[in-house]
C-alpha positions in Angstrom: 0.0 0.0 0.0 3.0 2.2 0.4 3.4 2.8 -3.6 -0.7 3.6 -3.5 -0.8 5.6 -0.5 1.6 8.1 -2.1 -0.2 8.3 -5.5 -3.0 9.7 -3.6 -1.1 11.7 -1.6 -0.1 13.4 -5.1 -3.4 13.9 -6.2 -4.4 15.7 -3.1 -6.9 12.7 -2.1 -7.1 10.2 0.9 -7.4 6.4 1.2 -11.1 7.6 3.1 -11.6 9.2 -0.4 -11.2 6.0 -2.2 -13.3 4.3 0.1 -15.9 6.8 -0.1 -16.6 6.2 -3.7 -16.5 3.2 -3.6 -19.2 2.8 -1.1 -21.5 5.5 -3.4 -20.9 3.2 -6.6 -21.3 0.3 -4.5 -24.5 1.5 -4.0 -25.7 2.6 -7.0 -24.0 -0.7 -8.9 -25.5 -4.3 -8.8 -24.8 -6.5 -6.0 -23.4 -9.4 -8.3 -19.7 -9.6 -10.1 -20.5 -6.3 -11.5 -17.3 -3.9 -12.3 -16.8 0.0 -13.3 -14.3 1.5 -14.5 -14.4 5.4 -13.8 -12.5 8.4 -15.9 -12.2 12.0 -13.8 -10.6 14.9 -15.4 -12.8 17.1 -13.4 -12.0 19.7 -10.9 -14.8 20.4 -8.9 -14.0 22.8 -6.2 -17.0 25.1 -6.7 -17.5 28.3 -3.7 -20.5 27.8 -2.5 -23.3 26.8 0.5 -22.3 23.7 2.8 -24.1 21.2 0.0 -20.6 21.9 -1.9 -18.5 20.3 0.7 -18.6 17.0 -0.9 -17.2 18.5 -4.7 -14.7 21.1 -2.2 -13.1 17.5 -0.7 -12.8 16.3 -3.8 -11.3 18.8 -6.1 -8.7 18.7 -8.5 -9.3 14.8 -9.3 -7.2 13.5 -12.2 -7.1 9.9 -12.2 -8.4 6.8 -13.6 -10.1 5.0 -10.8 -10.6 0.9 -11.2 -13.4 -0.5 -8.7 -15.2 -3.5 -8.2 -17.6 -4.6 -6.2 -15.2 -5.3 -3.5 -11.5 -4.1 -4.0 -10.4 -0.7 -5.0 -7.3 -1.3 -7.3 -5.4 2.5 -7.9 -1.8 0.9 -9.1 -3.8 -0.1 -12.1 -4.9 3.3 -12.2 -1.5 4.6 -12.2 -0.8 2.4 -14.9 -3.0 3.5 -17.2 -3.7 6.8 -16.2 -2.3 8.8 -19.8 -5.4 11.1 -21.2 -4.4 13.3 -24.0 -6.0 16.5 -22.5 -7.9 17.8 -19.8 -11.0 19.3 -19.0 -11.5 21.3 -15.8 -14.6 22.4 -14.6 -14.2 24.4 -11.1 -13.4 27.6 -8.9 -10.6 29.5 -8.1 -8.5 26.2 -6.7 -8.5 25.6 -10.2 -8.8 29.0 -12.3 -5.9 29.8 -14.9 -7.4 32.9 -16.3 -10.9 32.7 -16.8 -11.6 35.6 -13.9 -9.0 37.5 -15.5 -10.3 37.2 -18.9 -14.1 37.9 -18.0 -13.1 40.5 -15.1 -9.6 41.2 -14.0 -6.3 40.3 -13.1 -5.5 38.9 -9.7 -3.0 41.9 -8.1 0.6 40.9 -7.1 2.0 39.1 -5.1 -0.4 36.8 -6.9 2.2 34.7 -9.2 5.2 35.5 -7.1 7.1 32.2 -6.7 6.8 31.0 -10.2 5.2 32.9 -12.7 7.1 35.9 -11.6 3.8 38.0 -12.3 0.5 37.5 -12.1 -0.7 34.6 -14.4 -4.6 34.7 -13.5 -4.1 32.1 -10.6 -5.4 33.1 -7.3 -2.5 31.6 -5.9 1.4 32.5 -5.4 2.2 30.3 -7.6 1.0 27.1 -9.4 -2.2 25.1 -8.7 -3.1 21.2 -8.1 -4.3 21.5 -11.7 -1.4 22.9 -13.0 0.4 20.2 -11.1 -1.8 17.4 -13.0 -1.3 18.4 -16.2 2.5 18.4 -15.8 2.2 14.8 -14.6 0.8 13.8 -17.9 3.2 15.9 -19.8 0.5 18.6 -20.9 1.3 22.1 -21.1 -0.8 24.7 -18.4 -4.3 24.5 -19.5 -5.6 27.6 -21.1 -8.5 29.3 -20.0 -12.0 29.0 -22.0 -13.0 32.4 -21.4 -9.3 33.9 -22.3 -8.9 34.5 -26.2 -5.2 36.0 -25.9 -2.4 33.5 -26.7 -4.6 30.4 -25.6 -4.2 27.1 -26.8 -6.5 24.5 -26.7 -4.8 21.5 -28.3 -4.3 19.7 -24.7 -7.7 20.6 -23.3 -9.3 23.6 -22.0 -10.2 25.3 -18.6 -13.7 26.4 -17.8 -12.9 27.1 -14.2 -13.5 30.7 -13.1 -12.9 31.6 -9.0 -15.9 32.6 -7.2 -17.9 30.1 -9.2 -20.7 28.3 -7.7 -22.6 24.8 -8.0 -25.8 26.3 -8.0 -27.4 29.8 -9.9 -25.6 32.1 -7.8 -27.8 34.8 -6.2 -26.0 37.8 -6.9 -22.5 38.1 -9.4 -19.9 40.4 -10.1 -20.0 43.4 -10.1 -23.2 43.9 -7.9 -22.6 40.9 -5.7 -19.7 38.3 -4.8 -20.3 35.6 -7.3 -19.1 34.5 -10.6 -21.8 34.0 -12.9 -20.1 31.0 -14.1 -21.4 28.7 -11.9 -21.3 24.7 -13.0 -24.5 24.6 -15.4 -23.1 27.1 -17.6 -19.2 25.7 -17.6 -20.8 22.9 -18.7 -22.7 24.1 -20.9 -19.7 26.1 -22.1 -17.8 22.7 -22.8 -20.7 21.2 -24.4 -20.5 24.1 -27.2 -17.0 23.8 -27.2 -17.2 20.4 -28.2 -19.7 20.9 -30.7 -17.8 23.8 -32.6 -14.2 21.7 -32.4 -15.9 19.4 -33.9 -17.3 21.2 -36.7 -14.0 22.6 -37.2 -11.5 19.6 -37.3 -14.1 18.2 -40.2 -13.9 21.0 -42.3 -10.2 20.8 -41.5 -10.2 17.6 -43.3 
């Protein structure tokens, strides 16, 4: 368990984690020799009420997760853990740039220890996602909402801090909230899709 225990540790997650969803899948699974295999990319560390606690334990999750009905398996995982890109849906513990884009930049000493400037993090330097994608050997996601020097080859962020779960009930400027809460990120990567799509057949 040592070689486990410290994958997890990377990923910001507990073995309690682990046996947590395992449990929930348990549940929701048949009671026979049934298996499932589950793919996160997802960062779901949204600010909002205490019904968010749940998504705020679990953010930043970025591994391939084998289960079975009875034995939770993550060396596999680590195994076979290589996505070509990443999709992040979440908050500022995940943001890149998409508050900077829509509204503005976070003021130094935001960016200090790495970027050497502000880079749109709300951190002093990089974030767990920013720490993901280097594991895979991905470049720093770029931010959906950010149209200046982005690229989108290796995924895309539609993370914006101050996001919520739920409609927020007042946003920026008049209240405290993005209005990018998890519906419309979604909905966000759903068109996103849909037009990438379109344009790598015309491509062809």
């Amino acid at each position: 368990m040592g070689q486990c225990t410290d994958s997890i540790k990377l990923y910001g997650l507990t073995i309690k984690h682990f046996e947590f969803l395992h449990h929930v899948i348990q549940k929701s699974t048949s009671s026979s020799s049934s298996s499932l295999s589950l793919s996160l990319s997802l960062s779901l560390s949204m600010e909002s009420p205490s019904t968010t606690r749940l998504a705020t334990s679990l953010c930043c999750i970025c591994v391939l997760l084998s289960f079975t009905t009875t034995v939770i398996n993550p060396v596999v995982a680590l195994e076979n853990c290589k996505f070509p890109a990443i999709f992040n849906l979440g908050a500022s513990s995940s943001d890149t740039g998409g508050y900077a884009a829509a509204f503005s930049q976070p003021p130094w000493p935001y960016g200090r220890t790495f970027f050497r400037m502000p880079a749109g993090r709300f951190s002093d330097g990089r974030l767990m996602i920013d720490f993901i994608a280097n594991s895979f050997g991905l470049p720093f996601l770029s931010a959906y909402l950010n149209s200046l020097g982005s690229n989108y080859t290796n995924g895309a962020n539609f993370a914006t801090a101050a996001s919520t779960i739920r409609l927020p009930t007042s946003i920026i400027p008049a209240g405290g909230f993005s209005p990018f809460y998890l519906d419309l990120q979604y909905d966000q990567f759903v068109q996103f899709k849909s037009r990438t799509l379109k344009i790598r057949k015309r491509g062809k």
